[in-house]
Chimera marker file (.cmm) of the C-alpha trace (Angstrom):
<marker_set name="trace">
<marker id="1" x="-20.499" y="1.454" z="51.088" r="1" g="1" b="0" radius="0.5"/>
<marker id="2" x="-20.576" y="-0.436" z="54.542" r="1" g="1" b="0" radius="0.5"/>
<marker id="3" x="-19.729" y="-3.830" z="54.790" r="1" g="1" b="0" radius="0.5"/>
<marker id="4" x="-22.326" y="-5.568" z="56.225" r="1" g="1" b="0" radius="0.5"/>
<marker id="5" x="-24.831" y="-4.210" z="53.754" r="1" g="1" b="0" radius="0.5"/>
<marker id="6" x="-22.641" y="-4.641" z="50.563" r="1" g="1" b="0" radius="0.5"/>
<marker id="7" x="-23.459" y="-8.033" z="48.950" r="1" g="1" b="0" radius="0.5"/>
<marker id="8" x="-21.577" y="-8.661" z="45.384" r="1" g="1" b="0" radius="0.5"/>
<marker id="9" x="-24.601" y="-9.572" z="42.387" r="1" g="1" b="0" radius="0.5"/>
<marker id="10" x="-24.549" y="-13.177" z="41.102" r="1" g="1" b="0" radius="0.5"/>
<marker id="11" x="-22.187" y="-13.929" z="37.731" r="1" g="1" b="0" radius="0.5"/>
<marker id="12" x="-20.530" y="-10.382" z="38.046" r="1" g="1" b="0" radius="0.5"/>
<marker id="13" x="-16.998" y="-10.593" z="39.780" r="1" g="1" b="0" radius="0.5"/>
<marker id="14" x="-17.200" y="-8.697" z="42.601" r="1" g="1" b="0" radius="0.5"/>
<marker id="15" x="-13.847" y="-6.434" z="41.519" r="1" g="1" b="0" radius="0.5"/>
<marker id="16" x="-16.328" y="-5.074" z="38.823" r="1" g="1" b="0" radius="0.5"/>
<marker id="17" x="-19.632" y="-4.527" z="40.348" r="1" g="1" b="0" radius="0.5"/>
<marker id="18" x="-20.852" y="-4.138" z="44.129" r="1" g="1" b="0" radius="0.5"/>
<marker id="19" x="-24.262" y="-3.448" z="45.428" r="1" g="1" b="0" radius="0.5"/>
<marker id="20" x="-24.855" y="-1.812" z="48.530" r="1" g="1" b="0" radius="0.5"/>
<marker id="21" x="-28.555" y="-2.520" z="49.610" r="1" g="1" b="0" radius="0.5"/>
<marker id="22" x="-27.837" y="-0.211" z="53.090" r="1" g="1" b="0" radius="0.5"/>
<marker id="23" x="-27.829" y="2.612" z="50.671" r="1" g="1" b="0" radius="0.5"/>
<marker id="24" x="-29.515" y="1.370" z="47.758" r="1" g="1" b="0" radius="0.5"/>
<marker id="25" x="-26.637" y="1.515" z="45.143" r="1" g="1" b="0" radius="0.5"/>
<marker id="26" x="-24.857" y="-0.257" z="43.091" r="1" g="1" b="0" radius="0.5"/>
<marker id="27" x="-21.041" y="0.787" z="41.896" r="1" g="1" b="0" radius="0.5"/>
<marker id="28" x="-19.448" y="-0.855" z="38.779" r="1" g="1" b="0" radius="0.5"/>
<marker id="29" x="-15.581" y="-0.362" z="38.124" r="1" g="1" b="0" radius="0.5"/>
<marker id="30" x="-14.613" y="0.451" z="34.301" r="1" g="1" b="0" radius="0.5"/>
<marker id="31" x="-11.388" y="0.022" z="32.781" r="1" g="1" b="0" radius="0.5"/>
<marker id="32" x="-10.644" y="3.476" z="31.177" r="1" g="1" b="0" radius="0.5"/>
<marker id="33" x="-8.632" y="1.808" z="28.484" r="1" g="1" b="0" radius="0.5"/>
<marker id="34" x="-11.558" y="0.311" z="27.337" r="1" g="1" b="0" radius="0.5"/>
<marker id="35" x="-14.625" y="3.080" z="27.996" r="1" g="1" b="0" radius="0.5"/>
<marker id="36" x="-13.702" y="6.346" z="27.065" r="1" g="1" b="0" radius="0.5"/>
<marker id="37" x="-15.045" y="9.287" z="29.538" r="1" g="1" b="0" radius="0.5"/>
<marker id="38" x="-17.351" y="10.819" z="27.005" r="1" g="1" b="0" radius="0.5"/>
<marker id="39" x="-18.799" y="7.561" z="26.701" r="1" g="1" b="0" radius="0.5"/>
<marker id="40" x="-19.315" y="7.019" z="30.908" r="1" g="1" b="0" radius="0.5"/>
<marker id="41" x="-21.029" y="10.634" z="30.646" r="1" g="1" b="0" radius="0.5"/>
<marker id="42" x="-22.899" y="9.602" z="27.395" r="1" g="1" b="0" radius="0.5"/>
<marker id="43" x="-24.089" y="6.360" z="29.261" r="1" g="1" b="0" radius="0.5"/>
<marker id="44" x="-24.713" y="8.162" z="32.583" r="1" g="1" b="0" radius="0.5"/>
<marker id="45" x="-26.944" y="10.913" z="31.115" r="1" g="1" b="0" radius="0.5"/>
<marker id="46" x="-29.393" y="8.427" z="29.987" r="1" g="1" b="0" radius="0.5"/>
<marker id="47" x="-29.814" y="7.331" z="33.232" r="1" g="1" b="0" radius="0.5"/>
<marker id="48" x="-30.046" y="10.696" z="35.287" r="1" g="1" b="0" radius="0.5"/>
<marker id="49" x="-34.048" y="10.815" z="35.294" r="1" g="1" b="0" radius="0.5"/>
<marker id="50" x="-34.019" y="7.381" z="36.956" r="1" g="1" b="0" radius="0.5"/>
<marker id="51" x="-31.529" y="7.312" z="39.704" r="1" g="1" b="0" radius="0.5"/>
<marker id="52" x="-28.451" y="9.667" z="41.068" r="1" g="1" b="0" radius="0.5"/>
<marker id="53" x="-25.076" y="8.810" z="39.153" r="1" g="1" b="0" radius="0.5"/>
<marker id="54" x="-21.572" y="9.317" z="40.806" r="1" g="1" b="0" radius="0.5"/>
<marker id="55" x="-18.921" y="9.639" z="38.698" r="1" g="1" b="0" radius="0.5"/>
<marker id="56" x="-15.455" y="8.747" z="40.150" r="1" g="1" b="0" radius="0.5"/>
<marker id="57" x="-11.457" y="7.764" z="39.783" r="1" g="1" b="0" radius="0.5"/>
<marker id="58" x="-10.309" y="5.199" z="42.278" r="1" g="1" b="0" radius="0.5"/>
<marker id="59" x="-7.196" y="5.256" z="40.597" r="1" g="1" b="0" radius="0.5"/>
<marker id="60" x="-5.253" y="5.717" z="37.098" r="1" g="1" b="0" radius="0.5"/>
<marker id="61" x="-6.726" y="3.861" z="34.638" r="1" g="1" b="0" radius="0.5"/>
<marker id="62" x="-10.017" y="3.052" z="36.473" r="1" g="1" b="0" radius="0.5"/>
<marker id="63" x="-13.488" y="5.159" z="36.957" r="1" g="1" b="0" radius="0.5"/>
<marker id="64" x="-16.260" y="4.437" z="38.985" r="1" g="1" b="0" radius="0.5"/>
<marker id="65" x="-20.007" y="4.782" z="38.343" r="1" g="1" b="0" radius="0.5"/>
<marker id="66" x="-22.107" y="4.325" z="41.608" r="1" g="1" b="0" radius="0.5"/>
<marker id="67" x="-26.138" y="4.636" z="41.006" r="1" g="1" b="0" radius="0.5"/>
<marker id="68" x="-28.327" y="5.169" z="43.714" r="1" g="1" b="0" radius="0.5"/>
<marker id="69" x="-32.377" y="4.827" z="43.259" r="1" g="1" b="0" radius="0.5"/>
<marker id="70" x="-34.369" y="7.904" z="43.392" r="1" g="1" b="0" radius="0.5"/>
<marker id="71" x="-36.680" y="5.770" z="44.409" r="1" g="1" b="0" radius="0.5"/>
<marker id="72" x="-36.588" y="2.685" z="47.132" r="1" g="1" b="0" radius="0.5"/>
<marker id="73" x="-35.208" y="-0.532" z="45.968" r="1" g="1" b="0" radius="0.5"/>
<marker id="74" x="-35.606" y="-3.769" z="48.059" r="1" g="1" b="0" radius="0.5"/>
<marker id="75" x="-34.247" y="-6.584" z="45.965" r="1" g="1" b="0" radius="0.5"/>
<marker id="76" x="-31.157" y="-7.038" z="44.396" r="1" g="1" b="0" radius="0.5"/>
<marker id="77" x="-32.163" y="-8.044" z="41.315" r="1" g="1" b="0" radius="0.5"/>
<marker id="78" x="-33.818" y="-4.658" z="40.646" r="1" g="1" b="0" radius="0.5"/>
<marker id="79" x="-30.382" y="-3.256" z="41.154" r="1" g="1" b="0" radius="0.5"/>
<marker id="80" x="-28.994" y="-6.002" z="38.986" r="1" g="1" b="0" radius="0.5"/>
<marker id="81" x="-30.693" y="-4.651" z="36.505" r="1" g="1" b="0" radius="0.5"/>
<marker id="82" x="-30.282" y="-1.684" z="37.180" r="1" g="1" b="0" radius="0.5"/>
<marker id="83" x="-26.458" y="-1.724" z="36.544" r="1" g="1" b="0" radius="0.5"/>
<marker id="84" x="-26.827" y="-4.208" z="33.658" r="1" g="1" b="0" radius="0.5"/>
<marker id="85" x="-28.476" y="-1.717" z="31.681" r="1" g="1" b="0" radius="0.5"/>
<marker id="86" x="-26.237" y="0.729" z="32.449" r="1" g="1" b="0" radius="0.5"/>
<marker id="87" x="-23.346" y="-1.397" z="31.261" r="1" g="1" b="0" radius="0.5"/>
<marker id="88" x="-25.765" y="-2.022" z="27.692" r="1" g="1" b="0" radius="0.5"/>
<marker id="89" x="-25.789" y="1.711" z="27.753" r="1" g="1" b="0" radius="0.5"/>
<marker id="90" x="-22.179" y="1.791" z="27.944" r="1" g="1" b="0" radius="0.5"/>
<marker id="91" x="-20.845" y="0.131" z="25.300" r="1" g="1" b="0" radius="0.5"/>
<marker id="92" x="-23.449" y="1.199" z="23.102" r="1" g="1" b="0" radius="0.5"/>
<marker id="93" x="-22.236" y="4.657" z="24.312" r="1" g="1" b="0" radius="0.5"/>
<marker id="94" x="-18.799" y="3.520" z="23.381" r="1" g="1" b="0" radius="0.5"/>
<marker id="95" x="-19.431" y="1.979" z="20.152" r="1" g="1" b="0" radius="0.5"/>
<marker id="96" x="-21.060" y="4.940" z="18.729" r="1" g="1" b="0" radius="0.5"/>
<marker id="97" x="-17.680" y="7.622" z="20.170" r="1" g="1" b="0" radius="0.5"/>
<marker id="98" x="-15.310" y="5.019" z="18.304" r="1" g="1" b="0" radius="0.5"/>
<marker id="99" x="-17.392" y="5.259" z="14.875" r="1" g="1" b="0" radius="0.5"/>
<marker id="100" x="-17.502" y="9.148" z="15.371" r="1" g="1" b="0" radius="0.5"/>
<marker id="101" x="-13.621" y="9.065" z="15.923" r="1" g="1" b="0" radius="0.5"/>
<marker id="102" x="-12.949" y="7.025" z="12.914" r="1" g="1" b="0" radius="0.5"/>
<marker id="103" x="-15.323" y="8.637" z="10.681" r="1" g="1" b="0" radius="0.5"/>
<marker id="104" x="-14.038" y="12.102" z="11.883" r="1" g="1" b="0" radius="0.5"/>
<marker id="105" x="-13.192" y="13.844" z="8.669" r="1" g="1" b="0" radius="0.5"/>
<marker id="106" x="-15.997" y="12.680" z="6.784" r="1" g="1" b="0" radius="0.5"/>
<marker id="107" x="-18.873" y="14.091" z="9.110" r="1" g="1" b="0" radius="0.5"/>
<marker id="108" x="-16.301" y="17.373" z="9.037" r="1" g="1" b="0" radius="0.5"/>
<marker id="109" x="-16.129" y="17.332" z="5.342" r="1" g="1" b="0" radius="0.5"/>
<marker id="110" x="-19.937" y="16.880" z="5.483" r="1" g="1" b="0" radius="0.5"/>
<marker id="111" x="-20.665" y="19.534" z="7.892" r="1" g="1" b="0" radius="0.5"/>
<marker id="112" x="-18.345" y="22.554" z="6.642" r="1" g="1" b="0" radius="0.5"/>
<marker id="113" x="-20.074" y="21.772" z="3.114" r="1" g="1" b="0" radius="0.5"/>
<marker id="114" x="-23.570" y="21.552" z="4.482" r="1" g="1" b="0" radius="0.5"/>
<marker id="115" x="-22.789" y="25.109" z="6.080" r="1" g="1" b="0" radius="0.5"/>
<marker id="116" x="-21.064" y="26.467" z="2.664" r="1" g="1" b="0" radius="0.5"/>
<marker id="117" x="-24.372" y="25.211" z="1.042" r="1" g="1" b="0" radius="0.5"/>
<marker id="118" x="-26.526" y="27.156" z="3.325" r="1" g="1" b="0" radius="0.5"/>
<marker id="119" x="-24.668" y="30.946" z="2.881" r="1" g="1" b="0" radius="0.5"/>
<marker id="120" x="-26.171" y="30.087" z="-0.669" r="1" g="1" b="0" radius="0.5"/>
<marker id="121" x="-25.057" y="31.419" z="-4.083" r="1" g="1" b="0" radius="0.5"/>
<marker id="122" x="-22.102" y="34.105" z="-4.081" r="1" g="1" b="0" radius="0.5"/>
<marker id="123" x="-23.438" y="37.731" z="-5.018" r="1" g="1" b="0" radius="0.5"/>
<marker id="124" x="-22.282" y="39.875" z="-8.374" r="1" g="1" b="0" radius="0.5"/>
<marker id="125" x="-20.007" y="41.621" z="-6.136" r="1" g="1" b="0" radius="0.5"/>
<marker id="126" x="-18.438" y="38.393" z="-4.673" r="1" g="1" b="0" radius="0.5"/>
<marker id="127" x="-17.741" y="37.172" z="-8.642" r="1" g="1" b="0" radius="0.5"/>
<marker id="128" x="-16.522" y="40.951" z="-9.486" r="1" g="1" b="0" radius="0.5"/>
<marker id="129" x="-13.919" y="40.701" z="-6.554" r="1" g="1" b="0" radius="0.5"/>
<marker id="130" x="-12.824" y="37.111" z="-7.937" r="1" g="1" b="0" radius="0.5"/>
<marker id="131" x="-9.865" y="36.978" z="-9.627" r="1" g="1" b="0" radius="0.5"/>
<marker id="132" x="-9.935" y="34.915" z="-12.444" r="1" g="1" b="0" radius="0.5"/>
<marker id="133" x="-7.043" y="35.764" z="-13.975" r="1" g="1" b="0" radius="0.5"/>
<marker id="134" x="-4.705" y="33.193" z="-12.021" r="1" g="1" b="0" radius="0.5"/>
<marker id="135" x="-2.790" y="30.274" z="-14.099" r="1" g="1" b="0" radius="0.5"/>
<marker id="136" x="-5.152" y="26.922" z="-14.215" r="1" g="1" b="0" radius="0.5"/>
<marker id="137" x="-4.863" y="24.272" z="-12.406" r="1" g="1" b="0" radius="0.5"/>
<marker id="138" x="-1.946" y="21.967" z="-12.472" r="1" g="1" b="0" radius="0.5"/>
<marker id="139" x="-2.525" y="19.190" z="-15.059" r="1" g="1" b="0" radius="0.5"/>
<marker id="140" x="-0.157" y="17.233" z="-15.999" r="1" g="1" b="0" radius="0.5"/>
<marker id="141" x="-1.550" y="14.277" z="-17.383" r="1" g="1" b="0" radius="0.5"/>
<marker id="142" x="-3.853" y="16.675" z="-19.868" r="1" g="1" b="0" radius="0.5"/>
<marker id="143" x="-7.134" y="15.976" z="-18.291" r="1" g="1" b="0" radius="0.5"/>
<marker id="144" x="-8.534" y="19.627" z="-18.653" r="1" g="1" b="0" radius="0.5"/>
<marker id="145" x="-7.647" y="19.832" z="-22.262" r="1" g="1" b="0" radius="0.5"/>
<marker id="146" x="-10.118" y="19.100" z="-25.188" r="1" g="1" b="0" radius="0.5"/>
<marker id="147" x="-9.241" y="15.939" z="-27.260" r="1" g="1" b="0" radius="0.5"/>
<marker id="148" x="-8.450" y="17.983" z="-30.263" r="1" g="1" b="0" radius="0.5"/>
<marker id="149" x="-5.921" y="20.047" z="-28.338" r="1" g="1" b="0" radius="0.5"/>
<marker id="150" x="-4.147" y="16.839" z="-26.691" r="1" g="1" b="0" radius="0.5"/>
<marker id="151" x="-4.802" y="14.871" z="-30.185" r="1" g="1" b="0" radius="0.5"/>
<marker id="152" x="-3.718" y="17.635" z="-32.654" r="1" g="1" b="0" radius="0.5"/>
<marker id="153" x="-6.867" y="17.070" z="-34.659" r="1" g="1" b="0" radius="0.5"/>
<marker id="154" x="-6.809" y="19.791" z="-37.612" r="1" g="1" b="0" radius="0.5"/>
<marker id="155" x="-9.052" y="22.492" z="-38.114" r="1" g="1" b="0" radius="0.5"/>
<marker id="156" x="-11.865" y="21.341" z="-40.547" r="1" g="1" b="0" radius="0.5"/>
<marker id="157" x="-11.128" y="25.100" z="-42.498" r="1" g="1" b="0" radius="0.5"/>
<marker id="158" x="-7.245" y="23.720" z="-42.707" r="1" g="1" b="0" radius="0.5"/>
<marker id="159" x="-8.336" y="20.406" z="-44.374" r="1" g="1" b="0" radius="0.5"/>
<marker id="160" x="-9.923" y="22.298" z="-47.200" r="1" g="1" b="0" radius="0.5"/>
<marker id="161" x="-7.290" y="24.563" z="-48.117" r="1" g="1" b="0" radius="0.5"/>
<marker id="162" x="-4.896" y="21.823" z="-48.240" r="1" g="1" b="0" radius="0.5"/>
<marker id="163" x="-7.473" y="19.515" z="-50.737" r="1" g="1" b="0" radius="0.5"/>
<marker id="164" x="-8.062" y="22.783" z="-52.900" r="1" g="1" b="0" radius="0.5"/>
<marker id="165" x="-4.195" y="23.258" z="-53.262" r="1" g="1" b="0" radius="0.5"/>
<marker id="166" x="-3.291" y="19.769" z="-54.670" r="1" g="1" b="0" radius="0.5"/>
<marker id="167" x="-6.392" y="19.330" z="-56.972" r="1" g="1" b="0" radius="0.5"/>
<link id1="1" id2="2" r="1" g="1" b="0" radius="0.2"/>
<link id1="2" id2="3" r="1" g="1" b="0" radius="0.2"/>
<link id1="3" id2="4" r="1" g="1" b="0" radius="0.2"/>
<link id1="4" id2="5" r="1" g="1" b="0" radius="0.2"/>
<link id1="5" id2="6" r="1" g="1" b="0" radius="0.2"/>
<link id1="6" id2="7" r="1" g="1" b="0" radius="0.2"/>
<link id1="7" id2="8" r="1" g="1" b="0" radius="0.2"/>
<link id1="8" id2="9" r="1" g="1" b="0" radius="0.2"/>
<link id1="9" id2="10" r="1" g="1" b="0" radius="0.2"/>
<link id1="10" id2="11" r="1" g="1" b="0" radius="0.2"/>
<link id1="11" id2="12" r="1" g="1" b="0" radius="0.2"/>
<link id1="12" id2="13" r="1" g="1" b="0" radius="0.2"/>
<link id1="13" id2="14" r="1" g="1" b="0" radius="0.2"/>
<link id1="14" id2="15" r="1" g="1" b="0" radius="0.2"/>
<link id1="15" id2="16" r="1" g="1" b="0" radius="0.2"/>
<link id1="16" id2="17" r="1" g="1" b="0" radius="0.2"/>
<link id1="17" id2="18" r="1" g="1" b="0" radius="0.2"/>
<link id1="18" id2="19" r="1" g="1" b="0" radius="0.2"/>
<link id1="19" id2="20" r="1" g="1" b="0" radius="0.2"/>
<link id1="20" id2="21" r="1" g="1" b="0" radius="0.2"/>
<link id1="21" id2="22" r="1" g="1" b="0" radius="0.2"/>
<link id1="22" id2="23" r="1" g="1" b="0" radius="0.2"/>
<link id1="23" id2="24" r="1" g="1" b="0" radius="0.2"/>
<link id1="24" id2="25" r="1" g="1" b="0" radius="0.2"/>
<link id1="25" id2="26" r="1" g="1" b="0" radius="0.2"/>
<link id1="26" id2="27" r="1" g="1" b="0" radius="0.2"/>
<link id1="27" id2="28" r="1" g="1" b="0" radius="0.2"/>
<link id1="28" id2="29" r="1" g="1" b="0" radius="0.2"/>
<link id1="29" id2="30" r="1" g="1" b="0" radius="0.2"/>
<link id1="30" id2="31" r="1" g="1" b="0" radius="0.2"/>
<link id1="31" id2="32" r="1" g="1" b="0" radius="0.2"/>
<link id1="32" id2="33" r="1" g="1" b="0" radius="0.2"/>
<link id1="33" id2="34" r="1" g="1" b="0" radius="0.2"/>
<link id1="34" id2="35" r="1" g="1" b="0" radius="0.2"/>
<link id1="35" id2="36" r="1" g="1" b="0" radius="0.2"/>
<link id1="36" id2="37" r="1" g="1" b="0" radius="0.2"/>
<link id1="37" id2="38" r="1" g="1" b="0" radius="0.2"/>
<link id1="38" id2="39" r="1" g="1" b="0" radius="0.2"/>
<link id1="39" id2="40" r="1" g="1" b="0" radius="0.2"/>
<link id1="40" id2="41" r="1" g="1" b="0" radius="0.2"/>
<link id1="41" id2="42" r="1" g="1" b="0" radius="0.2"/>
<link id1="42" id2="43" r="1" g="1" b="0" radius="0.2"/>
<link id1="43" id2="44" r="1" g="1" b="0" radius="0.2"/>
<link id1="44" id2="45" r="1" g="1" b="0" radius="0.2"/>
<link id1="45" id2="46" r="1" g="1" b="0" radius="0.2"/>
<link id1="46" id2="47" r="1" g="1" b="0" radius="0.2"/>
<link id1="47" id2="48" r="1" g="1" b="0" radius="0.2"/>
<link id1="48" id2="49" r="1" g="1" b="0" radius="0.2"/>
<link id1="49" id2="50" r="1" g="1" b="0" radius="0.2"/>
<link id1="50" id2="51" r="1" g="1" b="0" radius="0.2"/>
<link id1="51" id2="52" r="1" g="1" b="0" radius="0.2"/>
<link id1="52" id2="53" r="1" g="1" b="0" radius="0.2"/>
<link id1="53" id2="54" r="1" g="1" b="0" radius="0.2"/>
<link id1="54" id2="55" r="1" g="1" b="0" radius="0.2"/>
<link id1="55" id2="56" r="1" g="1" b="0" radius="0.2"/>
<link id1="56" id2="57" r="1" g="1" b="0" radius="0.2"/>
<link id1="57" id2="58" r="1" g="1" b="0" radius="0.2"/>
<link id1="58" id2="59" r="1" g="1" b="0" radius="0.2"/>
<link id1="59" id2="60" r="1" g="1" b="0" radius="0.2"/>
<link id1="60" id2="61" r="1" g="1" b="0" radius="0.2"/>
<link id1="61" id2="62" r="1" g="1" b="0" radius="0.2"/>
<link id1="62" id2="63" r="1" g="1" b="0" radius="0.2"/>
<link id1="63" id2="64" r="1" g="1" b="0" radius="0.2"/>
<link id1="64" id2="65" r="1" g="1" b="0" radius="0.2"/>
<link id1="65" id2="66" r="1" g="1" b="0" radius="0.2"/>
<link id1="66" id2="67" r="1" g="1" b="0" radius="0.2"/>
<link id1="67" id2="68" r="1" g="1" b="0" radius="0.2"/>
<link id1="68" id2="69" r="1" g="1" b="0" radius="0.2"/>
<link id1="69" id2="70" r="1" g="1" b="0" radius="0.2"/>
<link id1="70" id2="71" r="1" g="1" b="0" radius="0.2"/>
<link id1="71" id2="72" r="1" g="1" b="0" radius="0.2"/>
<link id1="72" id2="73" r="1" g="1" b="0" radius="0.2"/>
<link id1="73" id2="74" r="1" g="1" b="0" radius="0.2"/>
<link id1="74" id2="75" r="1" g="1" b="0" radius="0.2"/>
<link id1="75" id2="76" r="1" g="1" b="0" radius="0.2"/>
<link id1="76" id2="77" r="1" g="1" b="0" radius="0.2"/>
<link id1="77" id2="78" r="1" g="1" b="0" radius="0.2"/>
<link id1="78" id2="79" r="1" g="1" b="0" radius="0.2"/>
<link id1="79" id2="80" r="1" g="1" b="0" radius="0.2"/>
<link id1="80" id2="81" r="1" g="1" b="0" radius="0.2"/>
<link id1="81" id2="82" r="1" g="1" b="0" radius="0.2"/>
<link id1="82" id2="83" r="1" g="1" b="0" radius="0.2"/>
<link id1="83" id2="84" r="1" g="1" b="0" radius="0.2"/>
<link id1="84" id2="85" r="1" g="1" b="0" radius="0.2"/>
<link id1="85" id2="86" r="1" g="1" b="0" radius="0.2"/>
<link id1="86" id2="87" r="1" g="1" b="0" radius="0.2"/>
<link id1="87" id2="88" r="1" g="1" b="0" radius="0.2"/>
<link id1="88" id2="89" r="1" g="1" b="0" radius="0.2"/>
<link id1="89" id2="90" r="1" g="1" b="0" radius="0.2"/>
<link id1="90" id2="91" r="1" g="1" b="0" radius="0.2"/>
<link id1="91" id2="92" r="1" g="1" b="0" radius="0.2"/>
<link id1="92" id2="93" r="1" g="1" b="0" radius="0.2"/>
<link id1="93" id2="94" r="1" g="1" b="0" radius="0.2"/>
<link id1="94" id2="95" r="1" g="1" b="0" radius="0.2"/>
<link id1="95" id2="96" r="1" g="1" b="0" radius="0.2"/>
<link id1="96" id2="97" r="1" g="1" b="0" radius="0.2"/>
<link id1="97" id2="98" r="1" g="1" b="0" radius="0.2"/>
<link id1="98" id2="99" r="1" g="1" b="0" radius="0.2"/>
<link id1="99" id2="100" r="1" g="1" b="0" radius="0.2"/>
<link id1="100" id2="101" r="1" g="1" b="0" radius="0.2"/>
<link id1="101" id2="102" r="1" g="1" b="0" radius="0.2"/>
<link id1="102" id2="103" r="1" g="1" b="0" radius="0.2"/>
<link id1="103" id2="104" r="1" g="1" b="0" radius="0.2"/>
<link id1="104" id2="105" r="1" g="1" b="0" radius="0.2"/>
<link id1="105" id2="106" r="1" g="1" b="0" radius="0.2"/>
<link id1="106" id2="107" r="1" g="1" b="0" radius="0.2"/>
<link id1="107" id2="108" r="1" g="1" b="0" radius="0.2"/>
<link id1="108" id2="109" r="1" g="1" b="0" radius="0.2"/>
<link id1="109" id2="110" r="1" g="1" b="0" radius="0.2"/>
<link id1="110" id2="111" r="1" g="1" b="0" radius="0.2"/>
<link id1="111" id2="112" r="1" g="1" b="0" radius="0.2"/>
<link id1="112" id2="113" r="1" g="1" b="0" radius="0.2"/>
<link id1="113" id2="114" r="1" g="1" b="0" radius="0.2"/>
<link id1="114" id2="115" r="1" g="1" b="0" radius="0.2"/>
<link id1="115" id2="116" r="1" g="1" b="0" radius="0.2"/>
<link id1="116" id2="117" r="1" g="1" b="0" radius="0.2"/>
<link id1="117" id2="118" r="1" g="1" b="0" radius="0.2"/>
<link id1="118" id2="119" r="1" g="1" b="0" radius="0.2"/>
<link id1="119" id2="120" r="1" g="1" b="0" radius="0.2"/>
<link id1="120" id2="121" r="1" g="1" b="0" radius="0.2"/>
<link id1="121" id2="122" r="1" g="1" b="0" radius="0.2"/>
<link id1="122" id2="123" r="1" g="1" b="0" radius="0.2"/>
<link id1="123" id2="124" r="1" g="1" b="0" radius="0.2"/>
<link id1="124" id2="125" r="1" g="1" b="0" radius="0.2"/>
<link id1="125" id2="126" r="1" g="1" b="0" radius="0.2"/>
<link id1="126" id2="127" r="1" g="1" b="0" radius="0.2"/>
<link id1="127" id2="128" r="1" g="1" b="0" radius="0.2"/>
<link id1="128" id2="129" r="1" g="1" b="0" radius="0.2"/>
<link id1="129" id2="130" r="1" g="1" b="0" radius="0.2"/>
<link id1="130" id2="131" r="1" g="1" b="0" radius="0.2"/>
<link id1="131" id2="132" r="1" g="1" b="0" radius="0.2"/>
<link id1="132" id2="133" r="1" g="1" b="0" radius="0.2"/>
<link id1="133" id2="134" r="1" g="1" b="0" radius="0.2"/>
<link id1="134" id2="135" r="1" g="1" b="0" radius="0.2"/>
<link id1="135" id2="136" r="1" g="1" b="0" radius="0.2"/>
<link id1="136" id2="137" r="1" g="1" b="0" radius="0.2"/>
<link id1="137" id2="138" r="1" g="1" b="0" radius="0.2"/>
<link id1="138" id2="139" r="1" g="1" b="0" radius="0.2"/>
<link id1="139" id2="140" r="1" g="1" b="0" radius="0.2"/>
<link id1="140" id2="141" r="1" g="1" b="0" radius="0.2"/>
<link id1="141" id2="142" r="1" g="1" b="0" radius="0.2"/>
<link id1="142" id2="143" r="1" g="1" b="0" radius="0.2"/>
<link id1="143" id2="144" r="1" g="1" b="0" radius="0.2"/>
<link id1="144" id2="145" r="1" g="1" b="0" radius="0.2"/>
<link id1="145" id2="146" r="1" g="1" b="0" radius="0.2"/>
<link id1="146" id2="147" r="1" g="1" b="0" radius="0.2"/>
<link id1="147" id2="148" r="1" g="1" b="0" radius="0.2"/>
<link id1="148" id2="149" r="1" g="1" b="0" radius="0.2"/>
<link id1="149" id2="150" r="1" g="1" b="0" radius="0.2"/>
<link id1="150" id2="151" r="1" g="1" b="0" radius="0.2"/>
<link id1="151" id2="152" r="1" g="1" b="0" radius="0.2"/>
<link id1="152" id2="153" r="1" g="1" b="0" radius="0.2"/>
<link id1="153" id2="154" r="1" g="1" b="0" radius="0.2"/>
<link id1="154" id2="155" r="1" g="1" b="0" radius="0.2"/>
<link id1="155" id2="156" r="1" g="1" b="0" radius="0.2"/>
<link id1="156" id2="157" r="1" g="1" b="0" radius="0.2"/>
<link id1="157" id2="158" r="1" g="1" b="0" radius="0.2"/>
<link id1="158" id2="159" r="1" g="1" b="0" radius="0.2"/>
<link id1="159" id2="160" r="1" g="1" b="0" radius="0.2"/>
<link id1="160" id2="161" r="1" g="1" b="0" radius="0.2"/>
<link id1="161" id2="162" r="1" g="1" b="0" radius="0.2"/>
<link id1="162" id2="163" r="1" g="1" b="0" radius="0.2"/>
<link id1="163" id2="164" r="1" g="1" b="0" radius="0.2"/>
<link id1="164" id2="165" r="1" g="1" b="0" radius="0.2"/>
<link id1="165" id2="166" r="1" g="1" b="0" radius="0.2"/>
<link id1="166" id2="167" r="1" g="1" b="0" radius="0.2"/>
</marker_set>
């Protein structure tokens, strides 16, 4: 950006955000720390039908996103705007990659049983390869058993013969 054309935008400090009317772009500096890439490339695609977006590193820990107009832009303000939306875009952009990284084994939990859903029922020859003679599942606090085997309720056939022995 040259000098003499570069002018910074009102209430933005001008370390964060220059606009360059000579060329008719605006640059904003982002603290990678705070805005991961996939969310600068999430927030720049939304903006590639409207104007050109540069991508860059200045240095560790820093990226640059410089937007020039496709088409002519006269006033600052329209820049202004320009890079404040882009900046809405971003953290929205950001927002939704932290929810997706914190909810990451859910929507993989989700998706790998959508897919098993969709292969559908197994076939007679996927049961008849099955083997279901393997031990049961470990249960240690009797869960799987009925309550007359974990209650030792008698056999309604034992109850009798004992009442027809004693009368």
């Amino acid at each position: 950006m040259s000098d003499e054309n570069q002018t910074s935008v009102p209430d933005i400090p001008e370390a964060l955000v220059g606009v360059d009317l000579g060329e008719q772009s605006v640059s904003m500096t982002l603290d990678a720390e705070l805005y991961p890439l996939q969310a600068v490339y999430g927030a720049a695609y939304i903006f590639i039908d409207r104007c050109y977006v540069f991508i860059d590193r200045p240095e560790a820990g820093r990226f640059r996103v410089t937007l020039s107009a496709k088409q002519g832009v006269e006033e600052i303000a329209a820049l202004r705007a320009l890079i404040g939306e882009f900046a809405n875009e971003l953290l929205s952009c950001a927002w939704r990659h932290q929810i997706t990284q914190d909810n990451r084994v859910a929507i993989e939990t989700v998706t790998v049983q959508a897919i098993a859903g969709a292969m559908g029922e197994p076939s007679l020859d996927d049961l008849a390869d099955f083997d279901f003679t393997d031990e049961a599942l470990d249960d240690p606090l009797g869960i799987a058993q009925s309550w007359e085997e974990k209650h030792g309720r008698k056999d309604p056939a034992e109850g009798a013969e004992s009442q027809g022995g004693s009368a």
